[in-house]
MARMARVO-997896 format. One record per residue (C-alpha): residue number from 1; residue in three letters; x, y, z. Coordinates in pm, whole numbers. Layout:
num, residuo, c1, c2, c3
NUM, ALA, X, Y, Z
...
***
This chain:
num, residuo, c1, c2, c3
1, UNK, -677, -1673, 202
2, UNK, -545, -1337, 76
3, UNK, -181, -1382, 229
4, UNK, -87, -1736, 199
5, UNK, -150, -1771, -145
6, UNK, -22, -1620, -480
7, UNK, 149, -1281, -486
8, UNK, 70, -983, -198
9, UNK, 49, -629, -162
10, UNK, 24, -435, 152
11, UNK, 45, -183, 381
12, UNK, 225, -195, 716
13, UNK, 83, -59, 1010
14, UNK, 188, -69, 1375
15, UNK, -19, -193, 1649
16, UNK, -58, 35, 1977
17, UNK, 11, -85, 2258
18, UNK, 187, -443, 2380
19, UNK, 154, -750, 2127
20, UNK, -87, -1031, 2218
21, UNK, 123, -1340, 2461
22, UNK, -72, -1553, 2174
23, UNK, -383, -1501, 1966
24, UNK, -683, -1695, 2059
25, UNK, -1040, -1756, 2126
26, UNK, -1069, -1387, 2244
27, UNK, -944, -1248, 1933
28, UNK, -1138, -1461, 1700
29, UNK, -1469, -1357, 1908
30, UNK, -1410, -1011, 1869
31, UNK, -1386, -1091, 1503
32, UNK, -1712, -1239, 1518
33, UNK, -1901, -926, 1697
34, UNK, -1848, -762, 1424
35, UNK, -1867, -999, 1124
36, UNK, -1979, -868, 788
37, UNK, -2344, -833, 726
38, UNK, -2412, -871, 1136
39, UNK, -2445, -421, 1112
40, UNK, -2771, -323, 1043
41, UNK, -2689, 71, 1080
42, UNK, -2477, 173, 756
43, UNK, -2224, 438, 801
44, UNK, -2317, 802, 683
45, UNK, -2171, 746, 345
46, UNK, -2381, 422, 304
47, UNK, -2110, 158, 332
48, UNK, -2101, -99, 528
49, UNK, -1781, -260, 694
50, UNK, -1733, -603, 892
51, UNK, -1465, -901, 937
52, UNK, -1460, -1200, 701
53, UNK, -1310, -1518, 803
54, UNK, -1098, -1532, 455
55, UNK, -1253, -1831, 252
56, UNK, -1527, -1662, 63
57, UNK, -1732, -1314, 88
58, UNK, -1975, -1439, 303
59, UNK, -1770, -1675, 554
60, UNK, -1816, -1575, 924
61, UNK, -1691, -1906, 1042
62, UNK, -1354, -1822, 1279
63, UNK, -1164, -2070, 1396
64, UNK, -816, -2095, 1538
65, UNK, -721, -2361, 1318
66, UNK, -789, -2178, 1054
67, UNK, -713, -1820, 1112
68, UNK, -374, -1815, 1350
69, UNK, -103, -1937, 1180
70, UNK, 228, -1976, 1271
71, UNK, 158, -1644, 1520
72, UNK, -41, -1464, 1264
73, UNK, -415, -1384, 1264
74, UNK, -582, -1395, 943
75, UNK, -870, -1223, 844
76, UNK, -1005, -1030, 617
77, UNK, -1225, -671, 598
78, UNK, -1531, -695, 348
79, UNK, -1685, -418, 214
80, UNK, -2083, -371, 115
81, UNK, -2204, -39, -55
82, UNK, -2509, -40, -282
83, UNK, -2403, 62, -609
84, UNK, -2698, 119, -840
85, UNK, -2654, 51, -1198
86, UNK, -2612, 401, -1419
87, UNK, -2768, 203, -1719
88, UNK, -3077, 116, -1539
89, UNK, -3123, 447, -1333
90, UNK, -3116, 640, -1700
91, UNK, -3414, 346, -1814
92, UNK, -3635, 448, -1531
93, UNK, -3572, 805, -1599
94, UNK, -3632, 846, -1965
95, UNK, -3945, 590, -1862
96, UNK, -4103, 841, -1595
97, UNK, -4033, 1136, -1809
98, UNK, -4220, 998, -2087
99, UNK, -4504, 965, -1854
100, UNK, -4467, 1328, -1763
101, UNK, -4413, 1474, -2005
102, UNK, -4668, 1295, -2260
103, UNK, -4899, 1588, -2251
104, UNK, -4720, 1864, -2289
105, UNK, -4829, 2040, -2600
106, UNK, -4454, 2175, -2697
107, UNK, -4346, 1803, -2755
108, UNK, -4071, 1803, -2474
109, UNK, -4009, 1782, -2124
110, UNK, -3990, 2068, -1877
111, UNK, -3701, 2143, -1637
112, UNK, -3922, 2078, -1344
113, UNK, -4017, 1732, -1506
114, UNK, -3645, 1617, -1567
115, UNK, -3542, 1672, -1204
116, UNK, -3896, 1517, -1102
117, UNK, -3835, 1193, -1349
118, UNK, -3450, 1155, -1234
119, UNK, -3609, 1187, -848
120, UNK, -3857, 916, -904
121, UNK, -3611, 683, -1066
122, UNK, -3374, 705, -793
123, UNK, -3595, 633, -546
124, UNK, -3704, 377, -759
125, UNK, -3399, 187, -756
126, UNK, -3306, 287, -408
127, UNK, -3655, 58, -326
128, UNK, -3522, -245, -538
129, UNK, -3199, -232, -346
130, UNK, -3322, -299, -4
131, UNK, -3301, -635, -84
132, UNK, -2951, -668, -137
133, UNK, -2955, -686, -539
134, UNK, -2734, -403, -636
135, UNK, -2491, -454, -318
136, UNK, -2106, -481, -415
137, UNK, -1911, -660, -193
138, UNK, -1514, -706, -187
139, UNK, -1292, -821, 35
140, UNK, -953, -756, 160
141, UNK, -673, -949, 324
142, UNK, -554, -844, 714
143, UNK, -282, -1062, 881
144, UNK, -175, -896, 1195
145, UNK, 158, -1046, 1305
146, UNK, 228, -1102, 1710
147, UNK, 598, -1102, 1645
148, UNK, 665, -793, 1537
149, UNK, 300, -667, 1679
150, UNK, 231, -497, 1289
151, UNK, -72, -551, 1084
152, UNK, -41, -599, 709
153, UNK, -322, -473, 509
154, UNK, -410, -576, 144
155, UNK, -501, -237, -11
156, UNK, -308, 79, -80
157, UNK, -635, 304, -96
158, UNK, -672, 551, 153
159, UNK, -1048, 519, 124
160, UNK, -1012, 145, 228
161, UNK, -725, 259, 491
162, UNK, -955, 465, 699
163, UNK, -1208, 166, 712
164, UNK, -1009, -95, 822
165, UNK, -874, 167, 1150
166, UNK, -1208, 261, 1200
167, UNK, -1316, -99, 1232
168, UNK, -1011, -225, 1409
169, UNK, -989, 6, 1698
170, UNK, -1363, -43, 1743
171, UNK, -1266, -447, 1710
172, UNK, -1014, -438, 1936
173, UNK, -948, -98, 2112
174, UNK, -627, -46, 1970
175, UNK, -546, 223, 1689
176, UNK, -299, 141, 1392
177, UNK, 4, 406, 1299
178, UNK, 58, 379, 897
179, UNK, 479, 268, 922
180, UNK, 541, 507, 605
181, UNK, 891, 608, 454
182, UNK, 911, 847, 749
183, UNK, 755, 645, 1043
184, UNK, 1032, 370, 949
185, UNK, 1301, 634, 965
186, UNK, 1146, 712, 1328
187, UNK, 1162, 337, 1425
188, UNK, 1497, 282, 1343
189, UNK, 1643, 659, 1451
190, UNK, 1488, 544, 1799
191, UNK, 1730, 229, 1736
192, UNK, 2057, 390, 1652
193, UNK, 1995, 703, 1873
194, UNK, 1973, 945, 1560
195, UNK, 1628, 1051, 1655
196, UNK, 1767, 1464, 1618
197, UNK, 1903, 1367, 1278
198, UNK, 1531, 1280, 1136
199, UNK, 1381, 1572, 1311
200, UNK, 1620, 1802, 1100
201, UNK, 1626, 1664, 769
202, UNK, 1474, 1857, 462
203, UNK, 1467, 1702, 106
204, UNK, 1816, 1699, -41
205, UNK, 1941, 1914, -369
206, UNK, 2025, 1681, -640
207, UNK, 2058, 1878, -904
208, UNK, 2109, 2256, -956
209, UNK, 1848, 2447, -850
210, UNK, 1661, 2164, -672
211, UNK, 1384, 2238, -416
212, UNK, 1295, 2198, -85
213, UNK, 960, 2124, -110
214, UNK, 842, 1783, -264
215, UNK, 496, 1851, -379
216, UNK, 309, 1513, -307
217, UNK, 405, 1540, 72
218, UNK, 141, 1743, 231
219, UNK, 247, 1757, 604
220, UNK, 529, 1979, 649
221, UNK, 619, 1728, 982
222, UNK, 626, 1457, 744
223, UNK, 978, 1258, 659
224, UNK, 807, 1074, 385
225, UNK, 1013, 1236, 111
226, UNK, 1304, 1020, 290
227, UNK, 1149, 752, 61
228, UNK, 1200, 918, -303
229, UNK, 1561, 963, -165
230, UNK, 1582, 598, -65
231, UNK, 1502, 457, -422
232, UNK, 1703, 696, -574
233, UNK, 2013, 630, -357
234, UNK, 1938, 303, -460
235, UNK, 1969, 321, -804
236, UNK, 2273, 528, -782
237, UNK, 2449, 294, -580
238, UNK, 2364, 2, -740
239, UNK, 2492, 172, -1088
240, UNK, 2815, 295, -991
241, UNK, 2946, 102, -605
242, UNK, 2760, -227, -606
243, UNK, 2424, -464, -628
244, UNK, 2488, -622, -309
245, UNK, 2454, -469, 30
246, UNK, 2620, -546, 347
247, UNK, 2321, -537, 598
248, UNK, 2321, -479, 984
249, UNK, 2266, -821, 1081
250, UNK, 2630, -898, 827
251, UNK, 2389, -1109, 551
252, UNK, 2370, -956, 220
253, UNK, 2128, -883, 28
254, UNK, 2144, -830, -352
255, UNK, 1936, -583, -495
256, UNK, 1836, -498, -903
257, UNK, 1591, -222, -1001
258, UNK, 1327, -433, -1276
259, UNK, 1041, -400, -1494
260, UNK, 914, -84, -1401
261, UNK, 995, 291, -1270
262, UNK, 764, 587, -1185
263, UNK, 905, 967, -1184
264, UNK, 755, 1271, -1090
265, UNK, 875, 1618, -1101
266, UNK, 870, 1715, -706
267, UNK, 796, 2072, -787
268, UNK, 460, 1968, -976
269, UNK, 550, 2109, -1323
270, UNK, 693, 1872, -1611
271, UNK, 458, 1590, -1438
272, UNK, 532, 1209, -1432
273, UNK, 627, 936, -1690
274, UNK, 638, 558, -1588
275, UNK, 896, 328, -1797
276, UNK, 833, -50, -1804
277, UNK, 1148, -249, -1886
278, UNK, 1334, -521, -1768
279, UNK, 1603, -285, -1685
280, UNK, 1431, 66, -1675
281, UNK, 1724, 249, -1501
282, UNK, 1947, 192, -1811
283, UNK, 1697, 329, -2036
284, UNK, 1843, 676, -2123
285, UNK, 1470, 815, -2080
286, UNK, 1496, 765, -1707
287, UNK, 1831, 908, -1691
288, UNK, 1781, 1197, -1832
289, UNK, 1410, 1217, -1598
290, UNK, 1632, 1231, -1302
291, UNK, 1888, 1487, -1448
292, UNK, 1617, 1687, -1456
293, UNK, 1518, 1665, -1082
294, UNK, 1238, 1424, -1162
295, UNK, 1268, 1140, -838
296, UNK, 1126, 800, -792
297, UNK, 747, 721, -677
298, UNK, 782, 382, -724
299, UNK, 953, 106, -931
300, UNK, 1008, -261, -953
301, UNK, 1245, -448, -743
302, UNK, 1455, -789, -693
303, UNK, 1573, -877, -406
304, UNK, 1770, -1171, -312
305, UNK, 1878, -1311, 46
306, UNK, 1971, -1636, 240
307, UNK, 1948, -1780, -95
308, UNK, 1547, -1670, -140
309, UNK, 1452, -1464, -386
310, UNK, 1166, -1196, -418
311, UNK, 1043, -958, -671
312, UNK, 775, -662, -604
313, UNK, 712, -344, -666
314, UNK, 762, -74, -382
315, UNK, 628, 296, -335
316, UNK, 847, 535, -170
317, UNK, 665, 723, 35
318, UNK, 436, 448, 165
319, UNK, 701, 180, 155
320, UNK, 380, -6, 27
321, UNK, 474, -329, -145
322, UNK, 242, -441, -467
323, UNK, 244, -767, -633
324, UNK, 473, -950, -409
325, UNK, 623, -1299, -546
326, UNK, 702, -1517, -230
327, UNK, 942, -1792, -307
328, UNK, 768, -2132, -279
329, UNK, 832, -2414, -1
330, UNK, 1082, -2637, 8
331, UNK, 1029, -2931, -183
332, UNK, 1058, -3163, 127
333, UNK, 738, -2956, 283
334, UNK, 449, -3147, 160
335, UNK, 172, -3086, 434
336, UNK, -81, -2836, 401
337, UNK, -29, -2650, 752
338, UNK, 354, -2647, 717
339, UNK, 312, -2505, 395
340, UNK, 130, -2230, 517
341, UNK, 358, -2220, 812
342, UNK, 652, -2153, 606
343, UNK, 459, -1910, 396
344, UNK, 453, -1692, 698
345, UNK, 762, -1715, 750
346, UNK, 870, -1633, 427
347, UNK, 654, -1281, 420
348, UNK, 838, -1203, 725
349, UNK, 1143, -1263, 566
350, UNK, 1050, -1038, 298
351, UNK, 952, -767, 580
352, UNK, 1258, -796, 740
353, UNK, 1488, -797, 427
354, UNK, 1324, -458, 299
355, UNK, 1360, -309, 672
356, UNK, 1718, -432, 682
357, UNK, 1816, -264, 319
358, UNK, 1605, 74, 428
359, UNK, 1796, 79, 684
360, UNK, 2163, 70, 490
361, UNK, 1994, 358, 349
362, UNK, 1891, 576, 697
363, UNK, 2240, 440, 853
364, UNK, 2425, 625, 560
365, UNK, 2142, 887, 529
366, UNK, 2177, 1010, 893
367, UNK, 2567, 963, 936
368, UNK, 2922, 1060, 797
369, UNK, 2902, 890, 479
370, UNK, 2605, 1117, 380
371, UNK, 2875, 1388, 329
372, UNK, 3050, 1191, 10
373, UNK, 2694, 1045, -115
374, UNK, 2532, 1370, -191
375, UNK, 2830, 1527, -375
376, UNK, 2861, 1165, -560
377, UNK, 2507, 1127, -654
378, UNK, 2510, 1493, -747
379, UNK, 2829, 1447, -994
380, UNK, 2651, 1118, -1101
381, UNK, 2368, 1313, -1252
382, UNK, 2539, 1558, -1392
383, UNK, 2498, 1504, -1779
384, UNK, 2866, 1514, -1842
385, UNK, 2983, 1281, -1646
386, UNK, 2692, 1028, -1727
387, UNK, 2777, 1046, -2050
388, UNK, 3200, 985, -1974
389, UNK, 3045, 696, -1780
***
């Protein structure tokens, strides 16, 4: 099953509403209602959604043994569309047009007989794949957590996004809120009472002449910049106070930028450049990127607490993780359902160590010490002073 095995990516999403007191026979018959390949109506764009039970494509089979663990419901969303083959469809058309077209006494085919030829081989195929032969199926990973009442998802496509809230409010009449960059800085304004704070931030100026607007955020109410800012502040304060932060609950977490780093230029002109390295922010390619205004999309992190360590990749505004390496289980856990018990609690571990280090981030972000971070991560980039350093 998609979570409790190898590495993970997801997507976070909060559940409306109260959690569940437990997940149960209820949830996984809901599940069931709408298992894959139970909908005979596709949806207008031909596609057809429905709930897996997380062993194979074509498992329907739920059972609480086997999908709640350790307070988690696992499941996952399959998706069917009929994709028919380009190679074949141009066959059958350069097949009917020769049959058109034989006769004509200029040697070649007519306008009217091309679009006549193509029309016949589509429906051609489209005849074929009523019985299933050309359907594509793939499935991803949904564990929806009663503890902290969030839903991971394993996809990062917004195509795929849309389908699995479609499905799941239908599933279980309850909608799911994306926890973005933004969202997160919501959550934990709501927390510290610096809700005002959030409402009035704009994207800061870190270099001369920098701009307000952050072209790959499209909703002017949107906070999801916060998120370029947050990777950045990382990697300035990880370069010139510290790699270990003091978090809220007084563990620390150490924290090292690895193995890969996205940049874009937020005003859409001089584009993007991605570095792989094992230590891209010493490269002096990314340095002089951000000197330029360029901020972070996305990059590779390490991140070690109580001991465990993690490495991933993370995108800013999404706060999306990709590629995920959970530590293993202790040695001394040798049976199957503790193993996957203490998987789960190892992702929320990892959950809870990213939300704890965001939220160094916000706490500075949104308070006092903001007013000597901006001037210091401004000086930092100046190309002067890099260089002195």
């Amino acid at each position: 099953m998609g979570f409790y095995n190898g590495r993970v990516t997801f997507l976070r999403f909060q559940v409306s509403g109260p959690a569940p007191r437990l997940f149960d026979a209820e949830h996984l018959d809901r599940l069931a209602d709408r298992a894959a390949g139970r909908q005979r109506l596709a949806a207008a764009d031909g596609v057809e959604t429905g709930w897996t039970a997380g062993d194979h494509v074509l498992d329907t089979d739920f059972l609480l043994d086997k999908n709640v663990i350790n307070d988690t419901l696992h499941f996952e969303l399959r998706v069917d569309v009929d994709k028919l083959p380009a190679d074949l469809m141009r066959a059958y058309t350069a097949v009917e047009l020769k049959a058109l077209s034989k006769n004509n006494p200029s040697g070649t085919a007519s306008a009217r007989q091309k679009r006549e030829a193509k029309e016949a081989a589509r429906d051609r195929l489209e005849d074929e794949a009523k019985d299933g032969r050309y359907r594509k199926r793939k499935c991803f990973p949904v564990l929806w957590d009663r503890l902290s009442n969030e839903v991971l998802f394993g996809a990062t496509s917004l195509t795929q996004v849309d389908r699995l809230c479609s499905l799941f409010e239908q599933t279980f009449q309850l909608k799911l809120e994306a926890v973005t960059a933004g969202r997160r800085a919501y959550l934990l304004s709501e927390l510290h009472n610096r809700t005002r704070q959030v409402d009035d931030s704009a994207p800061s100026a870190f270099v001369p002449g920098g701009t307000a607007d952050v072209a790959w955020i499209a909703d002017e109410s949107s906070r999801d910049f916060l998120g370029n800012e947050f990777l950045l502040w990382l990697w300035y304060y990880t370069d010139i106070e510290s790699d270990t932060l003091k978090l809220a609950d007084d563990s620390d977490a150490t924290v090292m930028i690895a193995r890969s780093l996205t940049l874009e230029c937020p005003r859409g002109q001089t584009g993007h450049e991605t570095i792989s390295h094992e230590g891209p922010t010493r490269l002096a390619e990314a340095r002089r990127a951000i000197q330029t205004g360029k901020l972070p999309r996305k990059c590779g992190l390490t991140l070690v607490r109580h001991d465990q360590q993690y490495e991933l990749a993370i995108h800013a505004e999404t706060l999306a993780v990709s590629s995920a390496k959970i530590p293993p289980p202790p040695e001394d856990v040798t049976d199957a359902r503790a193993k996957l018990d203490e998987r789960a609690t190892q992702l929320r571990a990892l959950v809870e160590t990213l939300d704890l280090v965001y939220d160094v981030f916000c706490s500075r972000r949104f308070g006092k010490a903001w007013e000597e971070d901006l001037p210091g991560m401004q000086r930092w980039l100046k190309r002067e002073e890099r260089r002195a350093a």
